[in-house]
C-alpha positions as CSV (number, residue, x, y, z in Angstrom):
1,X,0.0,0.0,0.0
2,X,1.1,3.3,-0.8
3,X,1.0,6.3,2.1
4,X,-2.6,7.5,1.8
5,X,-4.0,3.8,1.4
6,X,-2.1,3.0,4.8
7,X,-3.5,6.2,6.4
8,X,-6.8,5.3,5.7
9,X,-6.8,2.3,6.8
10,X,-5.9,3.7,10.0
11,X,-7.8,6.4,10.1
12,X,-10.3,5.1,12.5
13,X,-8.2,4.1,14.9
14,X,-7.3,7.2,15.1
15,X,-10.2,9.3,15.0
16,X,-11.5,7.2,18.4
17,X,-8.5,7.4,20.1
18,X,-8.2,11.2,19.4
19,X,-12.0,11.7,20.5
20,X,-11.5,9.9,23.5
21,X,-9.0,11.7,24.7
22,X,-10.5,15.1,23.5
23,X,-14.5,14.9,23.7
24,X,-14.7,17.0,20.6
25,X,-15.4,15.8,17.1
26,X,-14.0,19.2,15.6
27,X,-10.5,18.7,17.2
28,X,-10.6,14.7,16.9
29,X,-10.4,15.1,13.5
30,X,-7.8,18.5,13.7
31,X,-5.4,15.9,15.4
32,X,-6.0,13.1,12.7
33,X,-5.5,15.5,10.3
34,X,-2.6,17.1,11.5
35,X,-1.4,13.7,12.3
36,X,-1.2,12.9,8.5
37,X,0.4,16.0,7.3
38,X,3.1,14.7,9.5
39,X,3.0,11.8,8.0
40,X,3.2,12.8,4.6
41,X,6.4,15.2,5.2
42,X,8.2,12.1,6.8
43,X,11.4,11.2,4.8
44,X,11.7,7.5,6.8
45,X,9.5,5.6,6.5
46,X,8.5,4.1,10.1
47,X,9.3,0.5,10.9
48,X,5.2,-0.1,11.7
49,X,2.7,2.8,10.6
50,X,0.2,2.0,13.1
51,X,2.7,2.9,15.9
52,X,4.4,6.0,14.4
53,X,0.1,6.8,13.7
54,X,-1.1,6.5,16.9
55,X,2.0,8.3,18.7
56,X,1.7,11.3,16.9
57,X,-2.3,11.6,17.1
58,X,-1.5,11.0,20.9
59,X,1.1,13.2,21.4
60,X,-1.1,16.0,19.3
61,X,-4.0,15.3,21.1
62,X,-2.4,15.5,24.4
63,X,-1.2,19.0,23.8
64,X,-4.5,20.5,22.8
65,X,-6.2,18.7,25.7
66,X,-3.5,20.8,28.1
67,X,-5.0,24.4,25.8
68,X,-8.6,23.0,26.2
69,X,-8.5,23.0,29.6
70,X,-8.2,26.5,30.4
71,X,-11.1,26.9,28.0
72,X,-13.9,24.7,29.7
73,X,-12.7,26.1,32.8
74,X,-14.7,29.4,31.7
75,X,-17.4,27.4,29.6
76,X,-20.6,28.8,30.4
77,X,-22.6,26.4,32.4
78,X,-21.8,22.5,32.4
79,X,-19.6,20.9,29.3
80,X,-20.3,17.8,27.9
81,X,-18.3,15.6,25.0
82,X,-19.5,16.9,21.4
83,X,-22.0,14.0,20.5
84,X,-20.7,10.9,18.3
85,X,-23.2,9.2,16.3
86,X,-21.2,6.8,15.1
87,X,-17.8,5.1,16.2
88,X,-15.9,4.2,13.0
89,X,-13.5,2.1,14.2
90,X,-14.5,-1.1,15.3
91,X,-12.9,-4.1,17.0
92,X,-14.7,-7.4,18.0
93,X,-12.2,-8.0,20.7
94,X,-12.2,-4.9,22.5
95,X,-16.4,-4.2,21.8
96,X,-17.3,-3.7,25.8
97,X,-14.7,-1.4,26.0
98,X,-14.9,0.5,22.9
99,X,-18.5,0.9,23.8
100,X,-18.1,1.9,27.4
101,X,-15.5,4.1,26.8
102,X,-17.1,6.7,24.3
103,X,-20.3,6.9,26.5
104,X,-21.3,10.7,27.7
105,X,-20.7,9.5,31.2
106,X,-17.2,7.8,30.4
107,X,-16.3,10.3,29.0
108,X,-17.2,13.3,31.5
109,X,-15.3,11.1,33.6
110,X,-12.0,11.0,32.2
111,X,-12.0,14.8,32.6
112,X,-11.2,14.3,35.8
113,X,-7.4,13.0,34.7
114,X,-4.6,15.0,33.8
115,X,-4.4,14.5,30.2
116,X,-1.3,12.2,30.3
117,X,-3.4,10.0,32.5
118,X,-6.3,10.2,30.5
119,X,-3.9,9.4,27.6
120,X,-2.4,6.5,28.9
121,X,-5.3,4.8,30.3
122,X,-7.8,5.6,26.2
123,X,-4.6,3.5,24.8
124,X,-4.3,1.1,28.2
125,X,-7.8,0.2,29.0
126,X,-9.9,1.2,25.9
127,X,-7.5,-0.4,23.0
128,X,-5.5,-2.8,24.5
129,X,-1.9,-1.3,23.7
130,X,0.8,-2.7,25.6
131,X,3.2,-0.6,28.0
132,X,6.0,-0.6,25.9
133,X,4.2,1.1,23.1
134,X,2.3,3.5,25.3
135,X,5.4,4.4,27.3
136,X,7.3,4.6,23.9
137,X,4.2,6.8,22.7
138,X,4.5,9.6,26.0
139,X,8.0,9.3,26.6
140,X,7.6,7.7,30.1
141,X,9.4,4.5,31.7
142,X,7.0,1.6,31.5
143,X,6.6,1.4,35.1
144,X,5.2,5.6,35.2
145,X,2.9,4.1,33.0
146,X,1.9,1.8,35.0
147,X,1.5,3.4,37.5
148,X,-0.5,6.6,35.8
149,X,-3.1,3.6,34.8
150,X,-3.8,2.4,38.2
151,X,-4.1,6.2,39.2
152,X,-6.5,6.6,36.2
153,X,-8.6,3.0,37.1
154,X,-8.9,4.1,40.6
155,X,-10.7,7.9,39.8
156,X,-12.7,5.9,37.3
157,X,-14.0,3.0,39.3
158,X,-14.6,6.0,42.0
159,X,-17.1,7.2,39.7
160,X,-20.5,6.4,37.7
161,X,-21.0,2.4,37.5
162,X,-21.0,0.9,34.4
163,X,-24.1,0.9,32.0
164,X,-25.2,-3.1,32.7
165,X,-28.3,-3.1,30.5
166,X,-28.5,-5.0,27.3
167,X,-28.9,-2.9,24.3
168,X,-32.3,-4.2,23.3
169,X,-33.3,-3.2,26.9
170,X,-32.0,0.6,26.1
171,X,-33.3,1.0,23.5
172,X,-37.1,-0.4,24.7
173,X,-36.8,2.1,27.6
174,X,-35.8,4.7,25.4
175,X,-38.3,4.3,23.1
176,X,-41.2,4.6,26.3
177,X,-39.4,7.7,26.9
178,X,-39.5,9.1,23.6
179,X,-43.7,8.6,23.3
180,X,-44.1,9.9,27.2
181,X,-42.1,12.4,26.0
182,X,-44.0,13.4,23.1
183,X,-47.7,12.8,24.8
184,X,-46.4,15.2,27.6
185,X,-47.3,12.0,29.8
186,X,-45.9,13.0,33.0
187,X,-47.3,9.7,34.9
188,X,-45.4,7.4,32.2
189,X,-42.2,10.0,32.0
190,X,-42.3,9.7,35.9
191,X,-42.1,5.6,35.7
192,X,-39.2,5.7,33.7
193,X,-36.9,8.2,35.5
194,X,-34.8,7.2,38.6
195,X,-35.6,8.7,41.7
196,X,-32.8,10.9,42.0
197,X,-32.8,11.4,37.9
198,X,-30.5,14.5,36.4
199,X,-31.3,16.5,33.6
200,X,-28.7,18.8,32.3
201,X,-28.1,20.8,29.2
202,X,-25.1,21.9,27.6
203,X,-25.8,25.3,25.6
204,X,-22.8,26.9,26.4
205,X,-24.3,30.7,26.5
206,X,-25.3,30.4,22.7
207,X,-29.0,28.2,23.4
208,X,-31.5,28.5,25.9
209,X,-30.7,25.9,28.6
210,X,-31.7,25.2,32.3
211,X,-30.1,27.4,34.8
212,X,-29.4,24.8,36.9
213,X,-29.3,20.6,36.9
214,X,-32.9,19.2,37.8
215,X,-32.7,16.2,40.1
216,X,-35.8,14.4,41.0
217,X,-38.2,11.9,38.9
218,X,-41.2,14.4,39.8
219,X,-39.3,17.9,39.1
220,X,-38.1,16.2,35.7
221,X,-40.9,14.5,34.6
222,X,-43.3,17.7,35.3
223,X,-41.3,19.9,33.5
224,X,-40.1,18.0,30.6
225,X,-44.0,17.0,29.9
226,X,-45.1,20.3,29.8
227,X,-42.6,21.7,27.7
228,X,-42.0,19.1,25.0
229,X,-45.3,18.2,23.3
230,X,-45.2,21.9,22.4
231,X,-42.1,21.3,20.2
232,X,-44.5,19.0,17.7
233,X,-46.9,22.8,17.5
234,X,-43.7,24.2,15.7
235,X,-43.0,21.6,13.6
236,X,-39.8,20.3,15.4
237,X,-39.7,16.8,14.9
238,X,-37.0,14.1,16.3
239,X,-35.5,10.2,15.9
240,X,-34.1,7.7,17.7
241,X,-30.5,7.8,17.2
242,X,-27.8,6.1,19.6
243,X,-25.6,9.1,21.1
244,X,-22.1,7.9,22.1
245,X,-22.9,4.3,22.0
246,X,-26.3,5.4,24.5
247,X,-30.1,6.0,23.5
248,X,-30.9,9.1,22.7
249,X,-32.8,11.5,19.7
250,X,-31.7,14.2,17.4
251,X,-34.3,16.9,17.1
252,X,-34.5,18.6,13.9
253,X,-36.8,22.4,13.2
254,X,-38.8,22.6,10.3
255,X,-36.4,22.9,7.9
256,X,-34.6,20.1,8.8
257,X,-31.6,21.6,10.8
258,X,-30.2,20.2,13.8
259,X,-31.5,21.8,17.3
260,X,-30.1,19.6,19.7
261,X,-28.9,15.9,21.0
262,X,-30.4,14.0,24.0
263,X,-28.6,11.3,25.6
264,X,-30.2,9.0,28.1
265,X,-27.9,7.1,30.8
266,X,-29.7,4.1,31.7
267,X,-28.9,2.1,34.9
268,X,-31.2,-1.1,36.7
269,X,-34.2,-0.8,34.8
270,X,-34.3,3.2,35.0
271,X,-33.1,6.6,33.0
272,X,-30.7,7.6,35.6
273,X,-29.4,11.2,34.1
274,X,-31.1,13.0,30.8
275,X,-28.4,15.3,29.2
276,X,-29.2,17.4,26.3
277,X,-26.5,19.3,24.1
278,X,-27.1,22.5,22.8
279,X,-24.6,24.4,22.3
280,X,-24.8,25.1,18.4
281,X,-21.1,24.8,17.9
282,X,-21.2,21.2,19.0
283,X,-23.5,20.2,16.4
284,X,-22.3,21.7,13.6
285,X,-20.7,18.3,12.7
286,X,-24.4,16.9,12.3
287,X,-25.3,19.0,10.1
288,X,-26.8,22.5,9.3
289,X,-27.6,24.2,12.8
290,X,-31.2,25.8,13.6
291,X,-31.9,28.5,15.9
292,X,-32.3,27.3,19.0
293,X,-33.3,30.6,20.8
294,X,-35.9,31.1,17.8
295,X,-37.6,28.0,18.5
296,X,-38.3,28.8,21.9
297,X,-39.7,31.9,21.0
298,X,-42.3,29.9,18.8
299,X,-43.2,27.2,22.1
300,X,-43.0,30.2,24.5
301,X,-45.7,32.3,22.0
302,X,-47.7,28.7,21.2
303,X,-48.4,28.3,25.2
304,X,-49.1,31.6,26.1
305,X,-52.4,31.6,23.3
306,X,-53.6,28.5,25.1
């Protein structure tokens, strides 16, 4: 194979290690892309392409983690990953951990690690590398990366448990919610929501979004079944789409641009935490972005006539 034929075959892998260490699509794909103009200038060529690959998309994506910091530090309100719709790399081996990994909650829990320990542990834990490439990949002994994965296990087994239901369960609870949702039943939302239930959005100061995290079946069911079934007035329509390997919906306006992402976490039979992404600039990877603020206007006008 010639460069660009070996590139693209690797291209996935890289892309999903890149958005795992990042939680952006935008700069997931900077890194890979950046990662091949380095590849193409290379005079040598590299005794195995899949290592000299996924050191440099590691390495790159390392230090624009480091700059991203300081920026979600100031993000207005909470940050979430940009939504992925679609994992393209795929491995039968590794599929728990592929798909555990690029979940919303994996993911907003690997913020918590320094980026060299979030690094180590996406090429650890997620695809299986061994120490003497990932300690070849950050320029660290083999026994610092050992021990930066135990550091990383330990704040990640400290957090969220991990998503036991089948898929076919998910995706029947998730399709319950979706009707509730669009009925404004609040006695069927309310079945369906954990007791101690989170919904969050993600607008980022550019789209309405809650001031605050609502926690509580009864607060969240009340006041997503009043508001929702107004969407359907203005001609917003949605599908069932996974979200990060989780269900979840894309709503579209009238016109067939994107509005926003939900993403449901579900845990023991229940939708333990509702998360919503609105923040135009993370979606503009799905697609041509509607106006969020507009469309609120519209449901705020439809209620108040009724």
């Amino acid at each position: 194979m010639d460069k660009v034929e070996e590139f693209e075959e690797l291209r996935p892998l890289l892309f999903s290690i890149a958005y795992r260490i990042l939680g952006s699509v935008g700069e997931a794909e900077d890194a890979v892309q950046e990662t091949w103009l380095r590849f193409d200038r290379s005079t040598t060529l590299p005794e195995s392409t899949k290592a000299f690959l996924s050191t440099a998309v590691t390495r790159i994506a390392i230090d624009v983690l480091r700059s991203a910091r300081v920026r979600r530090e100031e993000y207005v309100g909470p940050w979430f990953p940009e939504p992925l719709l679609s994992d393209p790399y795929q491995d039968p081996a590794r599929t728990a951990e592929l798909a555990d990994s690029v979940s919303m909650a994996a993911l907003l829990l690997l913020e918590r690690l320094s980026p060299l320990e979030r690094a180590v542990f996406v090429l650890r834990e997620v695809f299986g590398f061994g120490f003497d490439e990932i300690a070849a990949t950050v320029g660290r002994s083999e026994a610092a990366c050992r021990q930066l994965v135990v550091r990383a296990r330990r704040h990640m087994e400290a957090g969220r448990p991990r998503f036991t239901a089948d898929r076919e369960e998910r995706r029947e609870l998730a399709t319950r919610f979706f009707d509730a949702l669009e009925d404004g039943d609040v006695g069927g939302l309310r079945e369906l929501l954990a007791s101690d239930v989170q919904l969050v959005g993600d607008g980022g100061g550019k789209a309405p979004q809650l001031a605050r995290a609502i926690v509580g079946a009864d607060k969240a069911a009340r006041l997503l079944g009043a508001f929702f079934p107004w969407l359907s007035r203005v001609d917003v329509s949605w599908e069932p789409r996974e979200v990060n390997g989780q269900p979840g919906a894309l709503f579209r306006d009238r016109d067939g641009r994107v509005l926003y992402i939900i993403a449901l976490d579900v845990l023991d039979g229940r939708i333990q935490t509702i998360r919503s992404v609105i923040n135009p600039d993370k979606l503009a990877h799905l697609g041509p972005v509607g106006d969020a603020w507009s469309v609120d206007r519209e449901v705020r006008r439809a209620r108040g006539r009724n």
